[in-house]
C-alpha positions in Angstrom: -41.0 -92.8 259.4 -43.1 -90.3 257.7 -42.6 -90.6 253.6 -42.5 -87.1 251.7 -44.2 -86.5 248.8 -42.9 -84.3 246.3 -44.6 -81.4 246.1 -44.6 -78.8 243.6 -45.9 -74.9 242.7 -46.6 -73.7 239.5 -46.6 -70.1 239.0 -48.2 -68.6 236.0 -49.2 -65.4 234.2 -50.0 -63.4 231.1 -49.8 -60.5 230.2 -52.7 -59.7 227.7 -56.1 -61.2 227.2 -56.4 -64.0 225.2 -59.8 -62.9 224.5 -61.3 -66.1 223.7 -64.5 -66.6 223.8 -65.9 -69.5 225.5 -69.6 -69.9 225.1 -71.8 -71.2 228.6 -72.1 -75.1 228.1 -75.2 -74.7 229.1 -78.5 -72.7 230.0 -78.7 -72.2 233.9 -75.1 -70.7 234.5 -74.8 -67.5 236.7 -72.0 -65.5 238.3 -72.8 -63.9 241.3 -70.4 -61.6 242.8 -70.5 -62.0 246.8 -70.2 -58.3 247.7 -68.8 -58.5 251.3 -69.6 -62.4 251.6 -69.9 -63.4 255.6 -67.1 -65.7 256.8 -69.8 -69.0 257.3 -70.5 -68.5 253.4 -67.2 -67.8 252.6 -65.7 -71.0 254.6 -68.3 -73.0 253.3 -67.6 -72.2 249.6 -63.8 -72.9 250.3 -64.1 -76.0 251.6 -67.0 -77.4 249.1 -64.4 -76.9 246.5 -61.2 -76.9 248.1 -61.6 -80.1 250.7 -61.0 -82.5 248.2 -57.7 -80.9 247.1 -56.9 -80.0 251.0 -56.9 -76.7 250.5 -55.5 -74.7 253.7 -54.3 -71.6 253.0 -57.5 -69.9 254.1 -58.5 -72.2 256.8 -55.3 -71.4 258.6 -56.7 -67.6 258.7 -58.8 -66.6 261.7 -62.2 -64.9 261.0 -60.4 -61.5 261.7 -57.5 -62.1 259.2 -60.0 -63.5 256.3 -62.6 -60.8 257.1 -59.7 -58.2 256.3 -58.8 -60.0 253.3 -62.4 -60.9 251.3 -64.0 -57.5 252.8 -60.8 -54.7 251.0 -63.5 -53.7 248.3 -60.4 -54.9 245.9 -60.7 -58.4 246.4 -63.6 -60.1 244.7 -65.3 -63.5 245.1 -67.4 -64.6 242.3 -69.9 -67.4 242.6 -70.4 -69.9 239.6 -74.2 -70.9 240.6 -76.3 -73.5 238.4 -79.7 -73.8 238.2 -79.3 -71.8 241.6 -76.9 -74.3 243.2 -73.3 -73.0 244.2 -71.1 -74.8 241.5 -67.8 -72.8 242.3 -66.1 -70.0 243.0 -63.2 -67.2 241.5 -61.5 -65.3 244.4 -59.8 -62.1 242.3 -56.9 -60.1 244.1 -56.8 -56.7 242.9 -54.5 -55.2 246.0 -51.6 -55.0 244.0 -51.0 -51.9 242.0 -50.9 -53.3 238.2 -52.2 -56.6 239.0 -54.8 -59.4 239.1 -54.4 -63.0 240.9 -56.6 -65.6 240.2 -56.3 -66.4 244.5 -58.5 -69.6 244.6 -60.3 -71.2 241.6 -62.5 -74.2 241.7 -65.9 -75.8 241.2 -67.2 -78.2 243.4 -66.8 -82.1 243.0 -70.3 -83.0 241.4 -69.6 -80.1 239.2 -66.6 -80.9 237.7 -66.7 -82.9 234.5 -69.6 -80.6 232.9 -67.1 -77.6 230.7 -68.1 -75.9 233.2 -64.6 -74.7 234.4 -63.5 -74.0 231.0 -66.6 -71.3 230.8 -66.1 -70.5 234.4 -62.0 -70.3 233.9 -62.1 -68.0 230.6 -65.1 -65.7 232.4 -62.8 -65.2 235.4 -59.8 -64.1 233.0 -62.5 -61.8 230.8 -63.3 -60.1 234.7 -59.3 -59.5 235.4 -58.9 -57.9 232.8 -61.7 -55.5 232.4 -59.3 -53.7 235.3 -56.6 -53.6 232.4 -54.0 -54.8 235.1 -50.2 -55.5 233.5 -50.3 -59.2 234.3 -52.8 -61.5 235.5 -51.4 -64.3 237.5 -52.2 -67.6 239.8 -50.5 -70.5 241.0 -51.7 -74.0 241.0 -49.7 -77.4 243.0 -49.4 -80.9 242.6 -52.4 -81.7 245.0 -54.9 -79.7 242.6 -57.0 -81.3 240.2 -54.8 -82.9 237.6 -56.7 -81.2 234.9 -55.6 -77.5 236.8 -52.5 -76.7 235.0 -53.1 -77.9 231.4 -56.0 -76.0 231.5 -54.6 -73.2 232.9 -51.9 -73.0 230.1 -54.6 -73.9 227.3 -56.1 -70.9 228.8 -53.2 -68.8 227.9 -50.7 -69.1 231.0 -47.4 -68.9 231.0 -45.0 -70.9 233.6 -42.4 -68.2 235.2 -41.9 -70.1 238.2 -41.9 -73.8 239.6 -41.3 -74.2 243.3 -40.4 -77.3 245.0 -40.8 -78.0 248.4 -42.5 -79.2 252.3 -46.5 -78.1 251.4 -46.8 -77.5 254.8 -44.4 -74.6 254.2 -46.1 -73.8 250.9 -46.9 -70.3 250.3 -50.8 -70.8 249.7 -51.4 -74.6 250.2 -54.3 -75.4 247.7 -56.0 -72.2 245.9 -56.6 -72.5 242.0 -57.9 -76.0 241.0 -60.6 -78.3 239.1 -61.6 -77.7 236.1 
């Protein structure tokens, strides 16, 4: 028999920018934003960060149903590069009338450990709201980076749901992680 493990959803939000200001950690640091990205980059973006945290959300999607998704000129994918390397992305989900959603978050593993996802994290937040949505949002889970949620509510997120249940049902399986 198959054990379960628990697994949980954290959704969080705020309504006004903290307007902290987080200074780069270092020289090298550019955000790039992928203007209609092409699926290979895309996919290969999403798994450098996500594979270790097994996102699937978007790998479930076939190139059709992603291509609709990252190519509406209101969703935006922003590349962290260092020293020209791709260090991590922000996927930003402006569809909704009124709001932002941090859709996928991460840096990739040999990244991770440098401050670079507190810069990255704070620069992401800065971009939402220069749209001056009503709330910014995102969700994180208990197979993200354990570092995902305290960081998030350092950041200035607020809990306003926890969901608990099958991840296989879960309503984006992986998305916002490491820090």
């Amino acid at each position: 028999m198959e054990r379960k493990t628990e697994y949980k959803t954290t959704f969080l939000e705020m309504f006004a920018n903290p307007q902290t200001v987080v200074p780069p950690p270092r020289d090298g640091l550019t955000v790039v934003r992928a203007v209609h990205p092409t699926i290979a980059y895309y996919r290969f973006i999403y798994d450098s960060v996500g594979a270790p945290w097994s996102w699937r959300s978007r790998k479930r999607l076939s190139d059709e149903a992603l291509a609709a998704i990252i190519h509406d000129p209101k969703d935006e994918v922003h590349v962290l590069y260092v020293d020209g390397v791709p260090g991590g992305f922000a996927e930003l989900d402006r569809r909704k009338e009124n709001e932002v959603e941090i859709v996928q978050f991460g840096l990739i593993p040999e990244f991770v450990g440098q401050g670079l996802g507190q810069y990255f994290l704070h620069w992401a937040i800065d971009r939402a709201w220069s749209y001056q949505p009503r709330r910014l949002w995102l969700h994180t889970c208990t197979e993200d980076h354990p570092k995902a949620l305290p960081n998030y509510l350092r950041a200035g997120f607020k809990i306003f749901k926890e969901k608990v249940g099958d991840p296989l049902a879960a309503p984006n399986s992986g998305g916002t992680t490491q820090l």
